[in-house]
C-alpha positions as CSV (number, residue, x, y, z in Angstrom):
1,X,2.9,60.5,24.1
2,X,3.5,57.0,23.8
3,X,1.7,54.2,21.5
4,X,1.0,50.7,21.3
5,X,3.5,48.7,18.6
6,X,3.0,45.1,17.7
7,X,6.1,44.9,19.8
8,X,4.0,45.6,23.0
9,X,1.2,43.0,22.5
10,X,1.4,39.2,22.3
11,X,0.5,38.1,19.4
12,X,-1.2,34.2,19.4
13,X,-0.2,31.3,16.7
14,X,-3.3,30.5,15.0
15,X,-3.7,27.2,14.0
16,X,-6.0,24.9,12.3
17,X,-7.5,21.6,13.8
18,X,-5.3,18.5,13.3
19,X,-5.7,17.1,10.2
20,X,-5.0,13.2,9.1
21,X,-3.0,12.8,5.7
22,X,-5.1,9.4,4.8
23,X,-2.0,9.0,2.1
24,X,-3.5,5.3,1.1
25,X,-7.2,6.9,0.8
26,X,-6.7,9.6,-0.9
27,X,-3.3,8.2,-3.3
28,X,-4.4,8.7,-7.3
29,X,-2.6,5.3,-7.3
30,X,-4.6,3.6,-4.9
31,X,-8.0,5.3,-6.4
32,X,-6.7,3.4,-10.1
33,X,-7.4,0.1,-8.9
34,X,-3.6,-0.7,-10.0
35,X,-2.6,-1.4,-6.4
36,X,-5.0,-3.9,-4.6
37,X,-5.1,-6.3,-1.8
38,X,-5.3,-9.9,-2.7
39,X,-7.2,-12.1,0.0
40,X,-5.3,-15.2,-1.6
41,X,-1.5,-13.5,-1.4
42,X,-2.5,-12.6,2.8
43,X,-3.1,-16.0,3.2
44,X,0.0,-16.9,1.8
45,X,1.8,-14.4,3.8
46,X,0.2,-15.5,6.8
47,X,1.1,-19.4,6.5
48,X,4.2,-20.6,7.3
49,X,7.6,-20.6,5.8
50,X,9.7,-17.9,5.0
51,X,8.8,-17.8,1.5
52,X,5.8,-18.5,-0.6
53,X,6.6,-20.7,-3.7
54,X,4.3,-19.3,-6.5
55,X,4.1,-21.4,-10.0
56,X,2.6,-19.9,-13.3
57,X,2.1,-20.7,-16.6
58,X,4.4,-19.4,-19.3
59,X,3.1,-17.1,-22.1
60,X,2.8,-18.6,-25.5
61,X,4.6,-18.3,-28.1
62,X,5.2,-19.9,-31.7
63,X,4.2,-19.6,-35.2
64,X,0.4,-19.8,-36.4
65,X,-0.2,-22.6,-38.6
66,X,-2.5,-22.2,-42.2
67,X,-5.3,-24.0,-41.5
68,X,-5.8,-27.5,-44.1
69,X,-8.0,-30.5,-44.3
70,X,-5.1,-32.7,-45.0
71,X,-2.3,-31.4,-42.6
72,X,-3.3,-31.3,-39.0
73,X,-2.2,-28.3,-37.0
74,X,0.0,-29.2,-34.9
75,X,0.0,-30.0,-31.0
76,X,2.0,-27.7,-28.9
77,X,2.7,-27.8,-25.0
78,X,2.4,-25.2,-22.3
79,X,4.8,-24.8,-19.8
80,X,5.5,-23.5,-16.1
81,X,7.6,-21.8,-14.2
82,X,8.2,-21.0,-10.5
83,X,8.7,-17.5,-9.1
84,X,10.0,-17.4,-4.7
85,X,8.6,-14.7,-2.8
86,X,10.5,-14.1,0.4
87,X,8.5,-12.8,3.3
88,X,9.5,-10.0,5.4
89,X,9.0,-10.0,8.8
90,X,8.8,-6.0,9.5
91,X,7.0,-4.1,11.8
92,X,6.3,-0.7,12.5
93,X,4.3,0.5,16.2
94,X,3.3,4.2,17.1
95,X,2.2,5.5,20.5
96,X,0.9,8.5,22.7
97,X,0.8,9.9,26.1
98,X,-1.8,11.9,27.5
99,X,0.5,15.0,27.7
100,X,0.7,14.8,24.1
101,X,-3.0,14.4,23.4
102,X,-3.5,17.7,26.2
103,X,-1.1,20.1,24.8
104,X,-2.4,19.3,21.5
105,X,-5.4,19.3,21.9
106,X,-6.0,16.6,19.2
107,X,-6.0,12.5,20.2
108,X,-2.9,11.5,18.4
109,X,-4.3,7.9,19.4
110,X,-7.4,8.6,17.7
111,X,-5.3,9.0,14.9
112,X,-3.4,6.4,14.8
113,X,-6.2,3.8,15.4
114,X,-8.2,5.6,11.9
């Protein structure tokens, strides 16, 4: 008398659905605030050139003066300086077929474009 062993059935791959990491969304880093996009820094990057020139003021720095109503303090400058900021011009493209999307049975596209 013969039995049935796991040997003698098929036994399916159960998966879940297709899931989307959403890295950027979902990053503690990004959540902080710390990282941000700058409207003013895209339009930089967007203009032409291949780098962006960006001037700042220095910190300040010296000794405090004690205040007297015979001695006035005296007048200091601020100054600037200049950092460069080269622009790379990178790129990155993803794609799908259809046979991917069917034998998946998820729209990699779909993905992609969220």
């Amino acid at each position: 008398m013969a039995s049935t062993k796991i040997a003698d059935i098929l036994v399916p791959e159960i998966w879940t659905p297709f899931m989307e990491e959403r890295t950027r969304e979902k990053s503690a880093l990004f959540q902080s605030g710390i990282i941000r996009t700058s409207d003013e820094l895209t339009n930089l990057a967007q203009g032409g050139g291949n780098t962006v020139n960006m001037p700042f003021f220095q910190d300040l720095n010296g000794d405090s003066e004690v205040l007297s109503d015979t001695n006035p303090l005296t007048v200091n400058k601020i100054t600037t300086g200049k950092d460069v900021a080269v622009k790379h011009y990178r790129g990155k493209v993803w794609g799908s077929n259809d046979l991917a999307q069917a034998l998946s049975g998820a729209d990699p596209m779909a993905a992609i474009a969220a």
